[in-house]
N, C-alpha and C positions, 0 to 999 in steps of 0.2 A: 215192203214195197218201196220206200222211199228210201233204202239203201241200195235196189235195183237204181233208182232216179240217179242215184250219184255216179255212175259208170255210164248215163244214156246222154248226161248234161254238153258232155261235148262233140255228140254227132247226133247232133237236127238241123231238119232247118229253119230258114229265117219266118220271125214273125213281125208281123208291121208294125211300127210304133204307132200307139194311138198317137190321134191330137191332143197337142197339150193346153193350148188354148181355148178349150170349150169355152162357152161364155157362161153354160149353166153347172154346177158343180156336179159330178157325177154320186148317183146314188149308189151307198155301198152295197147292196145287195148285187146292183149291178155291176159295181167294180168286181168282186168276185166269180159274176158269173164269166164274167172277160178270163180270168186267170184259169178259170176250170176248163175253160173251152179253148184256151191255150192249151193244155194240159192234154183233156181228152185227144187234141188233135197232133200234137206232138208226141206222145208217148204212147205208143199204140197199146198198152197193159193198163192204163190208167184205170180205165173203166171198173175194170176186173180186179184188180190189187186194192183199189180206194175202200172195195168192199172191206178188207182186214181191217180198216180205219176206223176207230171210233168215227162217226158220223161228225162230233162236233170238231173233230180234225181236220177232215177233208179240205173245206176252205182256206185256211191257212196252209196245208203242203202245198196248192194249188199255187197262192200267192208267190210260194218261195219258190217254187219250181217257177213261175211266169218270171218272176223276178232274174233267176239264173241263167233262165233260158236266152231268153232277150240279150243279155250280156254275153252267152257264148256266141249267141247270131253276130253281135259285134268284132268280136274276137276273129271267126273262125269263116264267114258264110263271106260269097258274093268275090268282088274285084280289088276290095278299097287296098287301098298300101297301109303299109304297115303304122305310120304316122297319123292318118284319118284313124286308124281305127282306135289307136291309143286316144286319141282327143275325143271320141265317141264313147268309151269305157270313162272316159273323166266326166264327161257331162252326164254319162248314167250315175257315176260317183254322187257327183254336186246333188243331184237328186235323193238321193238317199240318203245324204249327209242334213237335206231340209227335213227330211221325213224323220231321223234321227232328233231333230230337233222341236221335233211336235208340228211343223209344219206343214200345211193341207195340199198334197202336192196332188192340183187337178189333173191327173192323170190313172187309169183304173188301178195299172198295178201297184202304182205306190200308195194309192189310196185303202186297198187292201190288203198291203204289208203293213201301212203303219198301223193299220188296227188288229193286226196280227200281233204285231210288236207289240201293242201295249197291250192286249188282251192276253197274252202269254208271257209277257216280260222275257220277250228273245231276246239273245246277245249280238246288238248289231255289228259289233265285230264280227262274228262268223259269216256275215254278207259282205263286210270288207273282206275277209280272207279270201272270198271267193273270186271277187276282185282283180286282186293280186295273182291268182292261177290263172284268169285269162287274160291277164297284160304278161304273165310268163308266156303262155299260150303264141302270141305275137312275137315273142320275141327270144323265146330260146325254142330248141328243137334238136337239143343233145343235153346228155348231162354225164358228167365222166365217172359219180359214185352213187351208188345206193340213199348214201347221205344226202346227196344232192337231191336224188329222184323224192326221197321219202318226204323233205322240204315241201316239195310241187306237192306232194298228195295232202300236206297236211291244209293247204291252202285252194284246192281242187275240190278233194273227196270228203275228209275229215269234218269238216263244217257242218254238209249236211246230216250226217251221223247224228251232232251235237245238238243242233236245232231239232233234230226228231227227241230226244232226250229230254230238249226241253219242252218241245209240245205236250209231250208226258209228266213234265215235273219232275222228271230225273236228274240232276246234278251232284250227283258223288262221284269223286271223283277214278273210282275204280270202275264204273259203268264207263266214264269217258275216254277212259285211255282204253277199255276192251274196243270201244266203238270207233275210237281211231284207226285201231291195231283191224279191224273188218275195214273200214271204208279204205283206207289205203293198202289193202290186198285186192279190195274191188278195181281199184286203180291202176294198178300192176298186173289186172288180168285183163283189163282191157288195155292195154298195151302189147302184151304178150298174143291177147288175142287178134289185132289189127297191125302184124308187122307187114301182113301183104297190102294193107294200106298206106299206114303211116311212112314205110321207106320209101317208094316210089315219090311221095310228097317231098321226101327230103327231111323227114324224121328219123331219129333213131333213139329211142329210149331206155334198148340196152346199155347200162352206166358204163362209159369207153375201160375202167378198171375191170370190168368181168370180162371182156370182149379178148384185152392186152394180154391176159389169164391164159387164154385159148390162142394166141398167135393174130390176132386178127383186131381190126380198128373199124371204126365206125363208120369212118372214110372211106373206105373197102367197101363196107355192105353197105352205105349209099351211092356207091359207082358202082354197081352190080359187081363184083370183084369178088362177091363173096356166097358160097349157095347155099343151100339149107341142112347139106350134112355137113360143112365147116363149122357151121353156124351153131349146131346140136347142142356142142357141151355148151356154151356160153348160156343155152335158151335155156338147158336142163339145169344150170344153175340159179338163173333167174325162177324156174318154174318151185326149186326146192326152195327157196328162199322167202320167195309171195306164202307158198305152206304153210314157212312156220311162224311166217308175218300172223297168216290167218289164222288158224290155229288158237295164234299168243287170246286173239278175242271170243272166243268159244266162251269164257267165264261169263261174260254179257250175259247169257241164256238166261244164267239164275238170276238175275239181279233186274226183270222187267219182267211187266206183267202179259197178260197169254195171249193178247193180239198182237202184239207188238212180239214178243216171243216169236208165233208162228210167224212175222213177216222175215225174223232174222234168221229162225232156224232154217227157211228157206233157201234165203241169201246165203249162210256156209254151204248148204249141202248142193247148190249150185256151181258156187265159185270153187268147192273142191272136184266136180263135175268136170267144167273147165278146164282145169289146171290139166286134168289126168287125160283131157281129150288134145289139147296143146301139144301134149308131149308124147301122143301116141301120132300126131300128124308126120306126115311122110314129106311135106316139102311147105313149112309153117309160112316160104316167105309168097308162095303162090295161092294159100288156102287159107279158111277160116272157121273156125268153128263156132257152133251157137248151142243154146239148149232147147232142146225142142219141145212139143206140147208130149209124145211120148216119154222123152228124159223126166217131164213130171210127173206123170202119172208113178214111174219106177221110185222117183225121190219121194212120193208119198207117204208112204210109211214112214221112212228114214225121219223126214221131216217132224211127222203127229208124235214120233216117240220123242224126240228130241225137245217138241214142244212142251207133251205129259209130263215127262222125266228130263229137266235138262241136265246136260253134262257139267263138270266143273273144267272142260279145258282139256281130255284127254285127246290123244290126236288120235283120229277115225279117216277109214275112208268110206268115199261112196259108192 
C-alpha cells in the first residue's frame, strides 16, 4: 500500500494548512486523526490498503503521507509562481528541521511525525529527500539521461520505500537498495503512464538521450511536432528499461514479512500490469491507462503465490 502512496504523492490536491498558532497545544491523538483524514480524503485506497497494515502502523504512514502531501500541494497545486512556492517548501523545511530537533511544533502534522520519528527512530533525511523532489518538481521539467531521471526518483520515490522498512524495522541493506530499485520503477510508470498529461504542461520526462536515439528531441514533442508512432521506439525503450529497473527489486519479497510482502507483491504485479498496457496503447500521448478493480481480481492469484512462495528476482510477467 504505501509503495502505491509513492506514485499518488504528486497528483492531489491541495489541503489547508492548519493554524499554527493555536493558543492550546494540540492533543496527539488528535494530531493523528488530522493526518488520517488527510489521508482517507486524499488517496481514495486508503481505507482499503491501511487494512494490510499492522494496525500499530497506520498512524504513522498517515503522518508521512499528511507530511508529503501538503509539500507536493506546495510544489505542484494552485497559481503561486515559482519563487512563492520555493519559499513555501523552505518554511515547510524550517518546520521539520524544529521537529528534527525535538521541538513541539504546535501544528497537527508535525506534532504527529515527531512522535513518529521518535517512536520508530525514522531517518529524517528521507523527509528531506523528499524535499528536494519537490523543489525539482518547481523547477526542472526535462531531464536529458536516465541518470538524471533516476536522481529525481531517488529523492521523489525511494524515500518512501525506506521509511516503510523502517516502520518494519528493516534496515539491511539489500532489502534497501531492492526497494529503491521498486519505488523508482513506480516512478517511471507514472511518467510513462501520464505523458497525455505531463506534455501538454510542458513536461517531458523521457531522458532527451533516448529520444536523440530515435531522431527526435523533447522540444519537438513539447511543440506537438512529434505523435505517438514517432514517439513508440523511444517509449518502448523507456517501457524495457522501468522492467528491468523493477524486476532488479523482486528479491524484496524474500526479505520481509507477509503483510508487508502481500502489499509489495502487489505493487510488482501491478506495475508489470502497467508497463505491458502502456506499450500495448495505440496513441500514449492522447490516452491513459489505470488498473482496474477487474485487473485485480485477475492479479489475485499471481499476487497470494508470490506472497506464499516469494520469488528470488526471476523476471515474470503478468
Amino acid at each position: 500500500m504505501f509503495y502505491a502512496l509513492a506514485e499518488t504523492l504528486l497528483h492531489c490536491h491541495h489541503a489547508a494548512m492548519p493554524n499554527l498558532t493555536q493558543q492550546q497545544p494540540i492533543p496527539l491523538a488528535q494530531a493523528y486523526q488530522h493526518c488520517l483524514d488527510i489521508a482517507r480524503s486524499h488517496y481514495e485506497n486508503f481505507p482499503t490498503a491501511s487494512k494490510l497494515l499492522r494496525s500499530d502502523l497506520r498512524p504513522a504512514v498517515a503522518a508521512i503521507y499528511a507530511f508529503a502531501r501538503h509539500a507536493d500541494d506546495l510544489a505542484d497545486e494552485g497559481d503561486a509562481l515559482p519563487e512563492t512556492r520555493l519559499k513555501q517548501l523552505d518554511a515547510w523545511e524550517t518546520l521539520l528541521e524544529r521537529c528534527e530537533h525535538g521541538e513541539l511544533v504546535d501544528q497537527p502534522i508535525f506534532i504527529a511525525l515527531r512522535d513518529s520519528i521518535q517512536s520508530f527512530d525514522l531517518d529524517i533525511e528521507e523527509l528531506n529527500n523528499l524535499l528536494i523532489a519537490f523543489r525539482m518538481d518547481v523547477t526542472i521539467h526535462a531531464y536529458s539521461s536516465l541518470d538524471e531521471l533516476l536522481f529525481y526518483c531517488k529523492h521523489s520515490a525511494n524515500p518512501v520505500g525506506r521509511l516503510m522498512l523502517q516502520l518494519h524495522g528493516i534496515r539491511e541493506r539489500d532489502a534497501i537498495q531492492c526497494s529503491d530499485k521498486i519505488c523508482s520503477a513506480l516512478q517511471l510508470i507514472n511518467f510513462w503512464q501520464d505523458l497525455s498529461v505531463d506534455v501538454p504542461k510542458g513536461r517531458c520526462y523521457l531522458p532527451e538521450s533516448w529520444l536523440q536515439e530515435f531522431g527526435i528531441s523533447g522540444q519537438q514533442l513539447l511543440d506537438g511536432e512529434i505523435d505517438s508512432k514517432k514517439l513508440q521506439p523511444a517509449l518502448s525503450k523507456a517501457i524495457l528499461e522501468t522492467a528491468n529497473i523493477l524486476e532488479a527489486g523482486v528479491p524484496l519479497l524474500s526479505m520481509i514479512p507477509f503483510r508487508l510482502r502481500l502489499q509489495i507483491a502487489a505493487t510488482i504485479h501491478a506495475g508489470r500490469l502497467m508497463l505491458k498496457r502502456i506499450g500495448q496503447l495505440e496513441d500514449p500521448l492522447n490516452e491513459r491507462v489505470t488498473v482496474s478493480k477487474s485487473d485485480w481480481k485477475i492479479l489475485a492469484l499471481p499476487i497470494l503465490k508470490d506472497t506464499m512462495l516469494p520469488p528470488k528476482g526471476i523476471n515474470k510477467t503478468s
